[in-house]
N, C-alpha and C positions, 0 to 999 in steps of 0.2 A: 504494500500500500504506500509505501514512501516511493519518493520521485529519485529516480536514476536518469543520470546524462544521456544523451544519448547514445550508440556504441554503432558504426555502419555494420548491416548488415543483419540486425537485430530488433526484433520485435520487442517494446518495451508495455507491459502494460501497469503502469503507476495508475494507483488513486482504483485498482480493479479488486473483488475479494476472490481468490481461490476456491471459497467455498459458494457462491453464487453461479446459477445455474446459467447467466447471462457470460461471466468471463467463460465457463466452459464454451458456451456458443462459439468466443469472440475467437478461441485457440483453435476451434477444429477449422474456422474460416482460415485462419493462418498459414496449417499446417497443410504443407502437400497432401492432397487427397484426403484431409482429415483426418487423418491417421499418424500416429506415433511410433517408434521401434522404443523412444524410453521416457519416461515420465521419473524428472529427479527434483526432489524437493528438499530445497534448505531452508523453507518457508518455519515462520514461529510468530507466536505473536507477542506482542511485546509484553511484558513481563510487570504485573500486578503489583508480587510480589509475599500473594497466596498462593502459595505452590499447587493446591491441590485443584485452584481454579486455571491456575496456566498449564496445566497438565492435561486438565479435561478439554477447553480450548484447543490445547495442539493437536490430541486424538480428535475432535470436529474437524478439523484439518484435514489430517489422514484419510480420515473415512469421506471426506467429500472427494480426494486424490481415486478415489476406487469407485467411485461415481463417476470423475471422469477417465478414467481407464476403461469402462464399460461405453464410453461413446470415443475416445481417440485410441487407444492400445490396442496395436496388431497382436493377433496370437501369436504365443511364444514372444514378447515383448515382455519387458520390464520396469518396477519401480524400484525408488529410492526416496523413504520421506524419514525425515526429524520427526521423534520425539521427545518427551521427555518420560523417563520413568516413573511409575506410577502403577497404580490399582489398574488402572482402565488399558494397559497397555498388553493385556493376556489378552483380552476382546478384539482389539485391534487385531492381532495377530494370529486369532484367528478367523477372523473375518476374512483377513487376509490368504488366509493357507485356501480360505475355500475359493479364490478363483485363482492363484499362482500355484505353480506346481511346485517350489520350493520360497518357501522363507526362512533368511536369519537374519540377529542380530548383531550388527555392525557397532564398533570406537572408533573411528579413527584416532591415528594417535595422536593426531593435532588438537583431541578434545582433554580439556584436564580428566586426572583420571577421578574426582571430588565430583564431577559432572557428571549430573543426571541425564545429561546428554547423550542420544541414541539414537539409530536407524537402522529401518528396518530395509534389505536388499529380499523384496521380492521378485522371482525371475517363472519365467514360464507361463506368460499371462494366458488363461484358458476364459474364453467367451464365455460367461453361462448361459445355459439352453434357457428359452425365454418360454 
């Protein structure tokens, strides 16, 4: 939601929410043929400073990310989203397991290791039957 410069060559969308069913529209207009090979998110929101509410925030996050994976992610395509650790992050992941054919979870090691900070690399996106 914060504004970035601009970069040639790059679609910028500031001021759009990730979990609004209008920026999904605005990405699959972008994206060749509306379709994705990877959907990677270092999206958060900004930080309260009640954990348990910036927690459940990030997982509305995630789970909107697998909404739009269900309209831009080719099968066998993958994600990558930020969370933070938490209760709610067992649900996530399995929510997750049921349309990718593998999930774990990811540190980089650029993250402190005191950080709740986490992501999930789900791969193998499978379409579910409608």
């Amino acid at each position: 939601m914060l504004n970035i410069p601009p970069l040639d060559g790059a679609h910028f969308l500031s001021h759009h929410d990730i979990t609004h069913p209008a920026t999904h529209a605005r990405l699959q207009e972008l994206l060749p043929g509306g379709q994705a090979h990877v959907i990677l998110s270092d999206v958060a929101p900004n930080a309260s400073g009640f954990r348990d509410m910036d927690h459940e925030r990030l997982i509305t996050i995630c789970l909107s990310l697998i909404d739009l994976a269900q309209k831009i992610l080719q099968p066998g395509g993958s994600l990558l989203c930020k969370y933070w650790d938490g209760l709610l992050a067992h649900g996530l992941q399995q929510k997750l397991s049921s349309v990718f054919g593998s999930v774990r979870t990811v540190k980089p090691d650029a993250s402190r290791k005191d950080s709740a900070e986490r992501y999930f690399l789900a791969r193998m996106y499978q379409k579910p039957a409608k």
